[in-house]
N, C-alpha and C positions, 0 to 999 in steps of 0.2 A: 504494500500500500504506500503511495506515496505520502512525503513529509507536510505537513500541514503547511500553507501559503503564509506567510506572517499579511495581518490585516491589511488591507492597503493603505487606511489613513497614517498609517505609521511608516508610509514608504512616498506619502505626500503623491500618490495618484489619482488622478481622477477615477470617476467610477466606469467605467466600459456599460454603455447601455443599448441592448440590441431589441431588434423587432423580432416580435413572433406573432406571424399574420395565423398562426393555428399551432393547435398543438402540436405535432412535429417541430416543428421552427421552433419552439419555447425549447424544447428538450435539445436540438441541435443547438441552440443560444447557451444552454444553460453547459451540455457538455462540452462548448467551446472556450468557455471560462467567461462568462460573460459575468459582469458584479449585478446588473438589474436587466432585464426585458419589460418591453412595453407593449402589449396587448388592446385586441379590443372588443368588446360584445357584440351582436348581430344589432345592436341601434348606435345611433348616437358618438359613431366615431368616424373619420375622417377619411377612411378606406374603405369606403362600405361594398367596394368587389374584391378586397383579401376571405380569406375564408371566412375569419374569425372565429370566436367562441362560442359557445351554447352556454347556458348557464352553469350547466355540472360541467365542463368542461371549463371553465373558468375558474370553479369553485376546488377541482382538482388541480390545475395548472399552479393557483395561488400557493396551497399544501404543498408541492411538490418543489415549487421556488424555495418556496421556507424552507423547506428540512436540507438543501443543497448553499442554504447561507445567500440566497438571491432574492432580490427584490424584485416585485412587482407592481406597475405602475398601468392603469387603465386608460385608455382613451375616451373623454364626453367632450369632445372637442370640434363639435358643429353646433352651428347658430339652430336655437331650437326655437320652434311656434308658440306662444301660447294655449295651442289647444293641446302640447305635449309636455306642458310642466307640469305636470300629474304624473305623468310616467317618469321624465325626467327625474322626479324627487325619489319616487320608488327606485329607482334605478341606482340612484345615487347612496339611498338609504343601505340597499342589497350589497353595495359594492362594499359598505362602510362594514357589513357584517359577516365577509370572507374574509377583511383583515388585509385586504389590499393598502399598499405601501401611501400610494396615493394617485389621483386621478388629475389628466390634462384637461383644461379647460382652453375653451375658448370666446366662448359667448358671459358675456358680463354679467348677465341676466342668471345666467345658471351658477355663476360664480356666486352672485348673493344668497343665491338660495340652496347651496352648498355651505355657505357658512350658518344661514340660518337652521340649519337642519342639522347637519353633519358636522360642527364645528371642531372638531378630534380629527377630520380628515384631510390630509396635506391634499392641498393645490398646487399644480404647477400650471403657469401661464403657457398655453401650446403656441407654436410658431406660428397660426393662425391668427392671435393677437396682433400681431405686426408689428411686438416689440423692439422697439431702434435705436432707442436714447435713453439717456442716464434718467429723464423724468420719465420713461414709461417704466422701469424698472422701480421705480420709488413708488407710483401708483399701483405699482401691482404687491409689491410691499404692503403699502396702504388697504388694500383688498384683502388683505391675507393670505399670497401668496407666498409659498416657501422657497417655489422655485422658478427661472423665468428660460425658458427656451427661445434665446433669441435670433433675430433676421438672420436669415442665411447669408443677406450682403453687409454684413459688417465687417471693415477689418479688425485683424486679431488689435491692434495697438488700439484702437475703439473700444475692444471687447476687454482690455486690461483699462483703459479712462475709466467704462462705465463699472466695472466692479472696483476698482478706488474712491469712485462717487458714489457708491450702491455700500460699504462697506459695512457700515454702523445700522445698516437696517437688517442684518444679517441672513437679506436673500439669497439665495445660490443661483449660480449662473452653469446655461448648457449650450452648448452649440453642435451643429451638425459635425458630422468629421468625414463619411461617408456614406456615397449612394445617389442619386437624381436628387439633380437641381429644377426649381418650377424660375418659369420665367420672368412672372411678377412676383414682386413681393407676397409671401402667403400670405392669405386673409384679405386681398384687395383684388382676386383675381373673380371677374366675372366673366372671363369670356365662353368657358363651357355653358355658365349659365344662358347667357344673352342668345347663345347660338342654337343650344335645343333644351334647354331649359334642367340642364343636369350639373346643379352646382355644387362647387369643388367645397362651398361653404357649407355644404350639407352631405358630404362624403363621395361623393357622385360623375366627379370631376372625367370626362371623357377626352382630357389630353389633345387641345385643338393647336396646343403650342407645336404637338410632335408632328404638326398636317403641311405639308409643302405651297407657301406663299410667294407673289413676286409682289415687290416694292414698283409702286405705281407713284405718280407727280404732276399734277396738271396747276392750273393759273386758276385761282377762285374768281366766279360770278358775281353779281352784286348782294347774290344770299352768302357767298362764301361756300359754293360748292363748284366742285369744277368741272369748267364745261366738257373739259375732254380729258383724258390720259393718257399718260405715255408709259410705257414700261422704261425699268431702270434696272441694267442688266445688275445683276451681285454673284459673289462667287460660286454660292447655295443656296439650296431652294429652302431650303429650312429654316426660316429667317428667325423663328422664336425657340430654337430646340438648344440649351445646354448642354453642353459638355458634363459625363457625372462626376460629382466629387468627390478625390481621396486624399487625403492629407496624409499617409503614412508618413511619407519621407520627413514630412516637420513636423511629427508625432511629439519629437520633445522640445520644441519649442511650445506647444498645447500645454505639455504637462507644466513646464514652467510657469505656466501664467494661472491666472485666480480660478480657472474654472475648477466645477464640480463632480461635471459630468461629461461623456464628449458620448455623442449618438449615431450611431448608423441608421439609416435611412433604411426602408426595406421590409414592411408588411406584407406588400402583396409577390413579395420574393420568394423563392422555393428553399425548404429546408436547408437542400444542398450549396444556395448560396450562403446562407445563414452562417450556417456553418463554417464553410469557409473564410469567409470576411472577418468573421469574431475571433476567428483563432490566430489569422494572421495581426489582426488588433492586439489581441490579448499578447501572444509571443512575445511583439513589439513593446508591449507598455510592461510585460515583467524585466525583459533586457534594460528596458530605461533603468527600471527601478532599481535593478539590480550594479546599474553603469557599464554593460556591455555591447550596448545598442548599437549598431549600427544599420543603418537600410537595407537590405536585399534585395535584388532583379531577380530572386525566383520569387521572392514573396508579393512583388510587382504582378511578376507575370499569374502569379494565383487570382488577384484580385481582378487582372484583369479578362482571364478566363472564366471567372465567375460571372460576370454580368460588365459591361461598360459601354459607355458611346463616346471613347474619347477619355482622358479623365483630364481633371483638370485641380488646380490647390485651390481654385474656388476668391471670392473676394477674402476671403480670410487671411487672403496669403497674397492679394493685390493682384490677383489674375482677373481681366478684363478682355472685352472685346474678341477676337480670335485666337487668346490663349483661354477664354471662359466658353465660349461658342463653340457647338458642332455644329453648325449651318448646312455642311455637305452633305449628313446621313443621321436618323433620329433614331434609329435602332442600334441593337447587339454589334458591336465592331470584331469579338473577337481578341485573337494578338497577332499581328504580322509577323510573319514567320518566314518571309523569304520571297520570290519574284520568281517569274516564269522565265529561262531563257531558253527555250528549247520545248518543241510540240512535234508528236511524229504522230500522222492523222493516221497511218497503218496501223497501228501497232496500239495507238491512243496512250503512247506513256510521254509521261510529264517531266521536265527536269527542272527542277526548285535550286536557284542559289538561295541558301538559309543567310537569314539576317539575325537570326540570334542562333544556338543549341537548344535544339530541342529533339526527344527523341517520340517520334508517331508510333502510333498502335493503331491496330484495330479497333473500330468504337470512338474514334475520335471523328469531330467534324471539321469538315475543310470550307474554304469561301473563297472563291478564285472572285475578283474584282478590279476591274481599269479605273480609273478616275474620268477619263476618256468616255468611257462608256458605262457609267453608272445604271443604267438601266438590264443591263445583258450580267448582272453577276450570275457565276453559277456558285452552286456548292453540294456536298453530298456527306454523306458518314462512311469512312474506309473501313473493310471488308478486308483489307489484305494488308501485310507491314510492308512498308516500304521500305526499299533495298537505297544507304548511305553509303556511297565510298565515293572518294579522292572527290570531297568538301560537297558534292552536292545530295540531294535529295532526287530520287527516281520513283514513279509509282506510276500506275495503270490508272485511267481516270474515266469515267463512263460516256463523258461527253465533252463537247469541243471546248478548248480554250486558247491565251491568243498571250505569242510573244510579249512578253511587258504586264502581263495579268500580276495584281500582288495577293500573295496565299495568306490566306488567316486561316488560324486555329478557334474555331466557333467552339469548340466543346473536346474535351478532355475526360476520354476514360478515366486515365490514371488520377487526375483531380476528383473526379466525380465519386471513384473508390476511397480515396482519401476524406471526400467528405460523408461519405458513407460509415466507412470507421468511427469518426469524431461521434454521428449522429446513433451508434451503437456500442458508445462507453459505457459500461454497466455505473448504476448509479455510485456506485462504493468508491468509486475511483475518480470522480469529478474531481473540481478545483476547488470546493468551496468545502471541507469539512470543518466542522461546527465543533471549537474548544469546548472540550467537557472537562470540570477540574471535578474527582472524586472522592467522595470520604467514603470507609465504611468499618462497620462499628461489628465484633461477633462478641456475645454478651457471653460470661460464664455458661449460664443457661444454654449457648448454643443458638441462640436466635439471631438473626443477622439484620442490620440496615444501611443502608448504601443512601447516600446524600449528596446532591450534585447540583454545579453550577454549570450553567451552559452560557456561554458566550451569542448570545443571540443577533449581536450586531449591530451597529449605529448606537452603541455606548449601551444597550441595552443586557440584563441576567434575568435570567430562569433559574430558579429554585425545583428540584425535582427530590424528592423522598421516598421510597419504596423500600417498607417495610417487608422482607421478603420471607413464606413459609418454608423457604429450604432449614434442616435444623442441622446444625454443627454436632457428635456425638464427641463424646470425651476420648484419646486417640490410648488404643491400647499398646502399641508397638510405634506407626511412625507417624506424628502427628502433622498436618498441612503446616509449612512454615508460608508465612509473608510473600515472600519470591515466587512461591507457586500460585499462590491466591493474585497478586498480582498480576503473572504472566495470561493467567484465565482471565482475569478482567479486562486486558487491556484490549483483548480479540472484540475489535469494537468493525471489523471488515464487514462491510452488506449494508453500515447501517451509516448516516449520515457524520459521525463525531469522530473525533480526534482525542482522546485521552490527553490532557496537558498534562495534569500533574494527579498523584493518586497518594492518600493516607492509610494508614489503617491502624484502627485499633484492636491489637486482636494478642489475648496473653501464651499464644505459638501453643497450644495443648489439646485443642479443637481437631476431629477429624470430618470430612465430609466426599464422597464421591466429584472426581471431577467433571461427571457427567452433571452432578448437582449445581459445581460453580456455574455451567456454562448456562444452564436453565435461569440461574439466578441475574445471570450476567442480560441475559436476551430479554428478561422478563422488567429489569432497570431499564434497556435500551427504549424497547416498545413504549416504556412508559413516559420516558425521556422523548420521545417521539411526538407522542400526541399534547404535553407539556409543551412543547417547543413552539407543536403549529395552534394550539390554544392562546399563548403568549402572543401571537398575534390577530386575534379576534377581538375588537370589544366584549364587554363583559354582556349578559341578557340584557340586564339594568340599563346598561347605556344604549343600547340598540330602541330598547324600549322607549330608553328617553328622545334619541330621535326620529319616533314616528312621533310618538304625542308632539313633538316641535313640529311634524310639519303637519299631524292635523290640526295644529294651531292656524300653521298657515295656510293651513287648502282652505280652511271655513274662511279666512279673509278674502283670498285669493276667488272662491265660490260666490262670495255679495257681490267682489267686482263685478265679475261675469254678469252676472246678474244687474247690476245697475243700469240704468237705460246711459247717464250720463251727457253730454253736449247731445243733444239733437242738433244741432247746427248752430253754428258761427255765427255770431253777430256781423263780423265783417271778416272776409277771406282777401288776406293780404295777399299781396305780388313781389314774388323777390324773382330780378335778374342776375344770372353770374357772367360777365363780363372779363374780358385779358384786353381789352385796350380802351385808350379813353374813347374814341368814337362810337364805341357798344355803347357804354357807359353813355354816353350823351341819348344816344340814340333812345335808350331804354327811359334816361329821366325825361326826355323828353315827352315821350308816349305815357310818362304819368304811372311809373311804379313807385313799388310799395320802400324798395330796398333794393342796394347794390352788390352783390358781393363780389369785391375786384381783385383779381388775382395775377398782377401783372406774373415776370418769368420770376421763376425761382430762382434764392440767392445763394449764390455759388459760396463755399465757405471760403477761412478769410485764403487758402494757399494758391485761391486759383485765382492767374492772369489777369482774368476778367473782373475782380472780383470790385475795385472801387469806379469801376464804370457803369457796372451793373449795378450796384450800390446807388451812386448818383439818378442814374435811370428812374432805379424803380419810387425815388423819393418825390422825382419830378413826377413822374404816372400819378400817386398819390393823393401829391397834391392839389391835382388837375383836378384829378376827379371828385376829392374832397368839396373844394371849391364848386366842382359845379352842383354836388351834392346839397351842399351848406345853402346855396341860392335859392334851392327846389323846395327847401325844406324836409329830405328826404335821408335816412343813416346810411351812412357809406361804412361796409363792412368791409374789413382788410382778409382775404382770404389769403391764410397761409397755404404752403405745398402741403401736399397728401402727405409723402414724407420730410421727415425734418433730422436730419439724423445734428448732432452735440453739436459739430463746428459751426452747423448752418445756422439752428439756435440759437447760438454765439454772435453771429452776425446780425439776425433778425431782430431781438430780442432790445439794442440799443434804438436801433431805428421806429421799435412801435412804441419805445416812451417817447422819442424825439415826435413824432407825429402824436400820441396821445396829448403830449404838451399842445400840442395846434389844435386838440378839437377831435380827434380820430377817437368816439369812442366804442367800439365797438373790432369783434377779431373773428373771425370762422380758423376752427383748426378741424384736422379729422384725426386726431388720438388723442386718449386721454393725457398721454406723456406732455404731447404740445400745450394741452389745457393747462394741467397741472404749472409749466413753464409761464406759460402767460399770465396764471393766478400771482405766483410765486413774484413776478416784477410787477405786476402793477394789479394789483388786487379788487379796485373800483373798475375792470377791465369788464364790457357785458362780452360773454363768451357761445358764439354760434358751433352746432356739428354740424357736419355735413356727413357725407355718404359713408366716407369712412369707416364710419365708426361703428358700422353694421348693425344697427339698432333695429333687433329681429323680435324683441316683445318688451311687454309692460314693467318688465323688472330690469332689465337696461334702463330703460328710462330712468326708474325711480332711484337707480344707482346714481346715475348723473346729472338726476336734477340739481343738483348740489353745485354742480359746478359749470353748467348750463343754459344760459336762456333760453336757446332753442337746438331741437337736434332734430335733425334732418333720417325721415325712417326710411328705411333698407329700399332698392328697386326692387329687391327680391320677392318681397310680399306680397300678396294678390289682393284686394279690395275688401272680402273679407275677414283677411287675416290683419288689415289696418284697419278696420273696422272694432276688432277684436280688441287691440290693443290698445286703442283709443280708447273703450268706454272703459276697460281696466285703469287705465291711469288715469280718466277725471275719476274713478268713483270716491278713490281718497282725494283731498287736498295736494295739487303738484302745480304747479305755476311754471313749470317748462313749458314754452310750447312747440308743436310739433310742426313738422314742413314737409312736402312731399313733392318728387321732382316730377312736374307734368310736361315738358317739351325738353328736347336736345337729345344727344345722343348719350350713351349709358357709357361713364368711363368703364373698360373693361378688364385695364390692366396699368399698373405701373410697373415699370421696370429699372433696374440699376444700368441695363446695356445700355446703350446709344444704339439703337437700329439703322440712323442716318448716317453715323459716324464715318463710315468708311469712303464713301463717295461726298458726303455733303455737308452735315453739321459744324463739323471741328476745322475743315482744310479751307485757307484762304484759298488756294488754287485749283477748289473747284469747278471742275470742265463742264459743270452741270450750273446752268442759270437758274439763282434761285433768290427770291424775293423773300419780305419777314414774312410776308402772309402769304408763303406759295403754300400748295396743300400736296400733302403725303397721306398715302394708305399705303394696305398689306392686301391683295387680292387673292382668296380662296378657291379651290378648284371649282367652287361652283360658280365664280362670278360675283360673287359679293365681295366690295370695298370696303374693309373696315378706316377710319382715318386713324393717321398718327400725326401724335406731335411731341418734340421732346422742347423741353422747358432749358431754363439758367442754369441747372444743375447736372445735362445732361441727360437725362432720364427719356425713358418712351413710355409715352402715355397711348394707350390704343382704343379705339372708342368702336361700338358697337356700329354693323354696317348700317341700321334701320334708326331712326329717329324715334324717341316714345312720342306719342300721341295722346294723351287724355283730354282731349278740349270738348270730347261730348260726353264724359263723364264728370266735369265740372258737375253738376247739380247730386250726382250721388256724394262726391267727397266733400263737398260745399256739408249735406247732411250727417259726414261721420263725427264733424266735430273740430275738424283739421282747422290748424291755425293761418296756416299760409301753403301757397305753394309758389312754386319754381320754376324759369325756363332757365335752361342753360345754353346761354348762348356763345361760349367762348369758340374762338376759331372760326366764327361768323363775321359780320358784317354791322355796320349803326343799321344801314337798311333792313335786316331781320330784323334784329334788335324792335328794332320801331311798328313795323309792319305785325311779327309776333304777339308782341303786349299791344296791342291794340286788339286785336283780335280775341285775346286770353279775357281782356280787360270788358269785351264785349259778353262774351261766355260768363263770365263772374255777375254783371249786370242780369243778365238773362235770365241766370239760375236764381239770383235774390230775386227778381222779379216776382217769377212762378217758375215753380219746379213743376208742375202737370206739362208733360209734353214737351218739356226744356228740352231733352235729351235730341229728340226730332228734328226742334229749330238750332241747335247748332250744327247740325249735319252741313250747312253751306260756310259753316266756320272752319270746321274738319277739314271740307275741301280749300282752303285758301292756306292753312296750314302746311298741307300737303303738298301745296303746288314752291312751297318754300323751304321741303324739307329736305337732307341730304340721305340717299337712298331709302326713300319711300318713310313711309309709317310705319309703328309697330304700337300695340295697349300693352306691351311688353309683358311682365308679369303681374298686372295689376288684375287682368281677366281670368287666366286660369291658373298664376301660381305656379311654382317649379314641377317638375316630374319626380312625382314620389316614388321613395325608395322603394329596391323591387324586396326588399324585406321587412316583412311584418313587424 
């Protein structure tokens, strides 16, 4: 049996946290040496096409962690409805009463009602939050988060600021380390949604990043749409597909720094990758620990025979642009292994010059593929071993292939066996066995008790006692000494512990059978067992006390429902968003309610650009302020969607400098920005926008606090905003609420620059481009999605179709809703103005009379329409997302 691992925290490692999309994969994790896996039930988690768990197979998977010293951590990390917090709570309540380590959140909403309920059970903020900055990490602190998994694009020297600035609040910090990267920022990605209604926010996500686009450019019309397009040749069609990420090689650079935990990516992955990746992790972080460590190109090559497209160190490690992009191919790459120089069509054998050592077997898969001709790959699985002499590679191949072809190794028997093995360690011989220190006591009488502490983990002991019936007899010739009794107890093989240290009281005169010890010895273990995985269960008591807590809270939550609440607005305001001053005019012209002006985003202080754009956006401001101040109408300063610490840094002096003028009013879309903007200037009224994914009545009531208004989710269908509405007037909340009825649905932020390569960054662009010229991404069916990237670089991509609600004014008018919204950025004054007139007419119409309102706006609809950028859509307001295909 192997020597027991010394604890990690005493070797200053982070914790190795892997994915197990089912059971297999849990037990491949765990016999990989994994310190926690993260799992997830068939609701309510983020991968809802990995297998997942059933209830007894969660309840098993948990027990099974525990007695191999591994933690377990749950997924409830999709924005949930209101008509699903009822199960949500049960769910949460269940999890709390398997003794699971703790659960990922993502929705705010379920965060509250996890502490209201469950307050014993650790939260971690999921990467869906779209934590980025030192204040979103402090709010999630303030939440009662324990732990924060943050953005995938921050670099590491960020991710060491924010845990300096996070210290004293004594959150923990996780970052991804391997596996697929998502193209936007997680938690702001709508475009599965927008496109067939399967969002990523609700588990769902169909991967429209990995679908082959071309970059389109035409001159915008007087709407700001363009009359024509031109194609814009780029290297690959892939325009949104990253590269996956492995950080091995700067493994110890990770460990050096504050984190807690470092993650592999990989639920809907197959055991055998599981497997694989966690043990080349694991390997790598005992060599650290041990200061033997160095990299390996065979442990390269495993990881990338497991699964890759590409790999890349990811922003963590300042990889961008065509060192973070796979643009050329979104799937399995393989490992290149060598070039075609030779094809004999008689014969059909192949001769490979090898670009690394590698030796083929049968069972292995091959991928012949050109760059040239990306479409004609072949590939196949060998059937026969190929004959290696004097440096090349020979083999028989079933079908054509072409001088210059490059050979990738798609699949590896001999990996595949290897991870086969790992996933068939008997449990006794894992990594994780469990210190047992043992006393035992044999009484003159011959009665015996055996007393132990077990080392449970995370600073945690278990006390186990078993008073056992085997009887000692008084020895008539050779009496058991110490050393034997010993030797029989220490056979602790099969079962999860490690013997540390052992006592005994025993006056050497006693005899017993060592068939006896051993009974005595199995009968402590078992007991020591179920002790162990008891030790982490709440008690009845406590279980107990968190249902009565949440049928406290269902009966509240049940009057909401129940309340009828605003039947309709007194008055249904009109807010414009706006990126240039001519919107802006346009819009106060035409007689709206509010501005929200969001010139480009400010680049922090190291870039170039940074006090021109500076200057810029003060002048924008002030423009617009000014013309605001004359209307008599609040000019809200819209912050960027994201805002990572430098940018903050720079933002943050310039909205006192303008609050001093009059600017009083900010839209942020996270709570981290919120919390920032409280934090300097406190008398600041604070707007959400889309952001912040505000998917029911308990979001809300979380952020009325630090809120005027917040803007609820597109995702929502009419009466699922309906729903949430009369929940939050039924108590007392003075938030009010806003809902976007015209523009097009941001669908993604991203860290990339999509333009970058041909156009945004290069003065010596060969390509004529204007501030207002317009870019899309064109899908194989013909749909234009636009892009645009901002001050900071980013691509912002927007849905191909336009929402439309202008003849459903008269039902939203009746939900209660405080205001609503066009978004006219990337438009035109002339929309602008033409827009809100028309919205403004709809509004009028519906207060008039609601009987038949619906009707007479129909020739609103069409004037709308005739001004909108690919067509109309009621987006999700009519029918709502596509529900999960599991119950």
């Amino acid at each position: 049996m192997p020597q027991p691992i010394p604890h990690q925290k005493e070797q200053n490692i982070p914790e190795l946290l892997a994915p197990a999309g089912s059971p297999l994969a849990l037990r491949a994790a765990i016999a990989a040496g994994a310190d926690a896996v993260y799992v997830g039930g068939k609701r309510f988690g983020a991968r809802n096409y990995a297998q997942n768990f059933t209830a007894h197979e969660l309840e098993d998977a948990v027990s099974y962690a525990h007695t191999h010293g591994v933690r377990v951590y749950a997924t409830v990390n999709t924005l949930v409805h209101d008509r699903e917090l009822a199960d949500a709570a049960e769910y949460l309540i269940w999890l709390y009463s398997t003794g699971i380590d703790a659960v990922l959140v993502q929705d705010i909403g379920v965060a509250s009602l996890a502490r209201t309920i469950v307050p014993e059970l650790p939260l971690h903020a999921s990467t869906q939050m779209t934590i980025h900055n030192t204040e979103g990490v402090l709010f999630a602190a303030d939440q009662g988060f324990a732990r924060v998994v943050l953005s995938r694009e921050l670099s590491l020297a960020e991710v060491k600021d924010i845990a300096r600035e996070t210290a004293k609040s004594g959150i923990g910090l996780e970052v991804f380390v391997h596996g697929a990267l998502c193209y936007s920022y997680s938690g702001q990605c709508l475009l599965s949604s927008v496109i067939g209604g399967r969002s990523g926010n609700r588990g769902m996500c169909a991967q429209p990043c990995r679908k082959p686009y071309v970059l389109v450019s035409g001159e915008p019309d007087v709407y700001g749409r363009p009359a024509t397009l031109r194609e814009i040749p780029l290297p690959g069609r892939y325009l949104l597909s990253p590269k996956d990420l492995c950080t091995l090689q700067n493994l110890d650079r990770l460990v050096q720094s504050p984190l807690i935990s470092l993650k592999i990516e990989g639920r809907m992955k197959s055991p055998e990758y599981v497997a694989t990746v966690v043990s080349v992790y694991r390997k790598a972080l005992d060599a650290i620990a041990s200061g033997t460590w160095t990299p390996e190109d065979a442990d390269m090559q495993d990881l990338a025979l497991a699964f890759n497209r590409g790999f890349t160190c990811g922003y963590l490690f300042g990889d961008h642009d065509m060192t973070l992009m796979g643009r050329d191919q979104p799937d399995n790459r393989g490992l290149l292994i060598g070039e075609v120089t030779g094809f004999d069509k008689r014969s059909r054998e192949v001769t490979i010059q090898p670009a690394i050592h590698t030796q083929l077997s049968p069972g292995d898969g091959l991928l012949f593929r050109n760059p040239d001709f990306p479409d004609k790959e072949y590939g196949f699985t060998l059937n026969t071993r190929p004959r290696h002499k004097n440096g090349v590679i020979r083999l028989a191949v079933p079908g054509t292939v072409r001088r210059g072809d490059f050979v990738y190794l798609t699949s590896s028997a001999d990996l595949t066996r290897r991870a086969h093995r790992i996933i068939a360690t008997p449990p006794f011989v894992l990594r994780h066995p469990i210190p047992l220190d043992l006393s035992v006591r044999i009484s003159g009488e011959g009665r015996s008790t055996l007393e132990g502490e077990i080392e449970a983990g995370m600073g945690d002991r278990v006390r186990v006692t078993c008073t056992s019936d085997v009887r000692f007899s008084p020895a008539s010739t050779r009496p058991l000494t110490i050393e034997q009794i010993t030797t029989q107890l220490k056979k602790t093989g099969g079962t999860p512990f490690a013997l540390r240290n052992i006592t005994i009281d025993y006056d050497g005169k006693m005899f017993a059978p060592l068939s006896e010890l051993n009974r005595m010895r199995r009968e402590f273990l078992a007991l020591a067992q179920e002790e162990l995985i008891s030790s982490f269960r709440p008690s009845r008591e406590d279980v107990g006390q968190a249902r009565s807590q949440w049928a406290t809270a269902a009966y509240g939550m049940k009057k909401r429902r129940m309340t009828t609440g605003n039947s309709r607005s007194e008055k249904l305001e009109l807010s414009v968003y706006a990126d240039s001053v001519g919107i802006a005019m346009g819009a106060v012209g035409a007689g709206c309610d509010r501005i929200y002006f969001e010139p480009d985003s400010i680049p922090d202080a190291c870039s170039c650009r940074s006090m021109n754009t500076i200057a810029s956006v003060k002048d924008q401001l002030r423009s617009v302020l000014a013309i605001c101040t004359k209307a008599g109408i609040p000019l809200v300063w819209k912050l960027p969607r994201i805002l990572r610490d430098p940018e903050l840094a720079t933002i943050l002096p310039i909205l006192s400098e303008l609050y001093d003028e009059g600017l009083a009013d900010c839209m942020v879309e996270s709570p981290g920005a919120a919390n920032a903007v409280k934090r300097t200037l406190p008398d600041m009224k604070i707007f959400g926008s889309a952001g912040l994914n505000i998917f029911n009545h308990l979001a809300v009531r979380t952020l009325a606090s630090r809120f005027y208004l917040l803007t609820i989710s597109p995702e929502l269908s009419g009466a699922e905003i309906r729903d949430l509405i009369r929940r939050t007037r039924a108590d007392p909340c003075d938030t009010c609420l806003e809902l976007m009825v015209q523009g097009c649905t941001e669908a993604m932020v991203s860290e990339d620059c999509i333009l970058q390569p041909l156009l945004a960054c290069k003065k010596d662009s060969p390509q004529k481009v204007t501030s207002r010229s317009f870019f899309g991404i064109r899908d194989s069916t013909g749909r234009t999605f636009p892009v645009r990237t901002d001050g900071s670089c980013r691509t912002h991509v927007f849905n191909a179709a336009e929402t439309c609600l202008i003849d459903h004014i008269p039902s939203v008018a009746q939900m209660g809703i405080d205001s609503v919204a066009i978004d006219a950025r990337g438009r035109t004054k002339a929309y602008a103005e033409e827009m809100l007139c028309i919205y403004r007419k709809a509004i009028l119409e519906a207060q008039r009379d609601i009987t038949g309102a619906k009707e007479r706006l129909i020739p609103l609809k069409k004037q709308a329409q005739e001004m909108a950028l690919g067509g109309i859509t009621g987006s999700h307001f009519i029918k709502g997302l596509k529900k999960s295909h599991i119950p």
